[in-house]
C-alpha positions, 0 to 999 in steps of 0.5 A: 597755466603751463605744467613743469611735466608741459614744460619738460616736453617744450625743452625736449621738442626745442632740443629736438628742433635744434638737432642737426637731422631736424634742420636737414629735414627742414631744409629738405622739406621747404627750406624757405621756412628756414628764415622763419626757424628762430620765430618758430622755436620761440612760438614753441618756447611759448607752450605752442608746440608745432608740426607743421607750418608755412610761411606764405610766401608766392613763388613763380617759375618754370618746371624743369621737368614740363617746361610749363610756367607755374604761380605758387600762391601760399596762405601762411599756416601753422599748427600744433599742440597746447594746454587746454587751458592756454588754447581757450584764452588762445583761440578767443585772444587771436579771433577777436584781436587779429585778423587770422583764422584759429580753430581747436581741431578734435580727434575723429576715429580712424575709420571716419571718412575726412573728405579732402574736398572739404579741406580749407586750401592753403596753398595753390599751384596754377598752371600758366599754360597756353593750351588750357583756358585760364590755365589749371589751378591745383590745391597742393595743400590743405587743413583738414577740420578733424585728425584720425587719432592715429595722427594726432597720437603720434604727432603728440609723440612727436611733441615729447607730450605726456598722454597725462597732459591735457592738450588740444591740437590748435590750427591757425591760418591767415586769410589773405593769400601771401602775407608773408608770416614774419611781415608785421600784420602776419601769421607768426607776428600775431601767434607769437605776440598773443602767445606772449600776453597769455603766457609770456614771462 
């Protein structure tokens, strides 16, 4: 199911994520997800060759520069490239055998118009403030139904993908706000799990 050409990009992306200016940006970009590196870099080990993901967690706190308290809810996500024919067993496995959301995400033209208005939220940042009712709840991030190809080319740059290999950009998230990725009913458990069935030695 996996090619030698797929397997020398998973090799190469390993070696990448395991460079020391890849841990810097890591750290610098959300370094809570610096516990979850090594369930991370054996999902990529498994063909699913990721750019992006979070961990769930929920944060609370005080803006330093507002003075304004804050609640941070996350869902836990992640997303990525892999083989076509990987992601069909992949996306029916995970949808009928968890209870995670995991959707194949198809390349649009750059000119199309992706509202983010439109977008599943994934993490929501509330604004704990007296002086607004309720206070304000922000969408701080979000995953788009569609890539601009522009993005999904140099993601798959990014990914060491050969432009011969046939691969699919696969997004996945956890329903529940704050389950916790490497908790045992959450995000990265399950992807890593079903990944192993399907394609583990």
């Amino acid at each position: 199911m996996i090619t030698s050409r797929y397997q020398k990009s998973i090799k190469r992306q390993i070696k990448m994520m395991e460079s020391s200016s890849f841990l810097k940006l890591l750290e610098e970009e959300d370094e809570t997800m610096l516990e979850n590196f090594e369930r991370i870099k054996d999902i990529n080990r498994l063909g699913y060759l990721t750019v992006e993901s979070q961990a769930g967690l929920e944060r609370e706190g005080t803006n330093e520069q507002t003075g304004k308290e804050y609640h941070i809810s996350e869902r836990a996500y992640i997303a990525g490239f892999m083989p076509e024919s990987v992601a069909s067993s992949f996306i029916r496995f995970m949808s009928i055998h968890t209870d995670k959301i995991v959707q194949y995400v198809p390349q649009v033209e750059d000119t199309t118009y992706l509202p983010s208005e439109l977008d599943v939220p994934l993490t929501i940042s509330e604004d704990a403030s007296e002086d607004k009712d309720g206070g304000e709840t922000k969408v701080a991030t979000h995953m788009s139904p569609a890539l601009p190809k522009s993005v999904w080319n140099d993601w798959r740059k990014q990914c060491h993908i050969s432009k011969k290999e046939r691969v699919v950009f696969v997004e996945c998230y956890d329903p529940k706000w704050n389950r916790h990725a490497m908790s045992c009913n959450g995000l990265f458990t399950d992807v890593f799990s079903v990944l192993n069935i399907l394609v583990g030695v």
